[in-house]
Structures are given as structure tokens and as C-alpha cells.
C-alpha positions in Angstrom: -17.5 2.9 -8.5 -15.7 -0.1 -7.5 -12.3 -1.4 -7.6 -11.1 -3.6 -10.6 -8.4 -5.1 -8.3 -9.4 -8.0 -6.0 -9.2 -7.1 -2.3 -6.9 -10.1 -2.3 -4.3 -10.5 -4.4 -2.0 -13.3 -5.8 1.8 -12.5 -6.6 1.9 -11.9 -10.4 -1.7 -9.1 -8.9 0.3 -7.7 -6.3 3.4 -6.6 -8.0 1.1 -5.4 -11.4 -0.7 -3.4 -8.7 2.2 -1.4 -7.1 3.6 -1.0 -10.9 6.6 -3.6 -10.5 8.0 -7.2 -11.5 7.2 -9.5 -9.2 11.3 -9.7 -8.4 11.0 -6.0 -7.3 7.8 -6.7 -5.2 9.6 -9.2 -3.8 12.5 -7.3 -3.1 10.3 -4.8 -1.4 8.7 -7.2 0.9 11.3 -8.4 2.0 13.3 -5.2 3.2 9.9 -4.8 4.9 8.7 -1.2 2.8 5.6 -3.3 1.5 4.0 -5.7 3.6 4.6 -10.0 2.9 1.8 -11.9 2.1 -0.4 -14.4 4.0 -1.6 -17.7 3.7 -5.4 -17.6 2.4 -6.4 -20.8 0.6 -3.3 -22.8 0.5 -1.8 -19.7 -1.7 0.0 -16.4 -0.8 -2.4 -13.3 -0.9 -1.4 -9.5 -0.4 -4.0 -7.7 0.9 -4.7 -4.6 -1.3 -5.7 -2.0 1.9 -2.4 -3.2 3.3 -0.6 -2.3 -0.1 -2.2 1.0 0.1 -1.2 2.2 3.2 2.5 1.3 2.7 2.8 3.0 -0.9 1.2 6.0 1.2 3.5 5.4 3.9 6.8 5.2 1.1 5.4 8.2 -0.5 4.8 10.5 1.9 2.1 9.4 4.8 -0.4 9.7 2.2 -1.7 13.1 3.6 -2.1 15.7 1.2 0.4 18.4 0.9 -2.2 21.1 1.7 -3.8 18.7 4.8 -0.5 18.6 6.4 0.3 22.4 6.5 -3.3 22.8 7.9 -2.0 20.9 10.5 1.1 22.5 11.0 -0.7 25.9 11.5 -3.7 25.0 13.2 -3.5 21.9 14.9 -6.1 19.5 15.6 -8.6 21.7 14.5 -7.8 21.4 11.1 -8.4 17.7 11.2 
């Protein structure tokens, strides 16, 4: 199935995809927990893989609970 959200992602996009305002997206890019945008097209994007790794990163490491304490007991292995 794929994605309703564009790979690439305008402002008002961005922030509606992380579940803020656009002044708390904002805010959040710029004490550097979610990742500024880049120039595409004369415009600012956000890249929506780039979005998903630092909401994983903010909530967690986006490793399940269960993965990790595989880990923990077994190592490498477990991966």
C-alpha cells in the first residue's frame, strides 16, 4: 500500500505530518530534534524518510521494545 504523504514535503505537510503547527515544527527544527528543510524547486521541502528517522530517534531509536531486549540477551545474533 502506499503512502498518502508525498516523499517531499512543503511546511504547512511537514508539520501536519509529525502532528504539530507549523510554529512547533519550526521550533523543532531549529533546536535540531527534527531535521531543516532543503531547497528543491525554489521552495523548502522536508524529506519524509528524514522525518521518520528523527521521530524514531525522539521516541526511542525506533527499535521495538521486544528487538532491543533480544539484543541485550543475545547479541548480534538476535539481529
Amino acid at each position: 500500500m502506499a503512502s498518502a504523504w508525498p516523499r517531499l514535503m512543503k511546511l504547512a505537510n511537514a508539520a501536519a505530518y509529525v502532528d504539530m503547527t507549523a510554529p512547533a515544527f519550526l521550533r523543532e527544527v531549529e533546536s535540531g530534534r527534527l531535521p531543516a528543510g532543503r531547497l528543491v524547486g525554489g521552495k523548502e521541502h522536508w524529506d519524509k524518510l528524514a522525518l521518520d528517522r528523527a521521530v524514531d530517534a525522539i521516541m526511542g531509536g525506533g527499535e521495538p521494545d521486544w528487538r532491543k531486549d533480544l539484543r541485550r540477551r543475545y547479541g548480534k545474533a538476535a539481529a
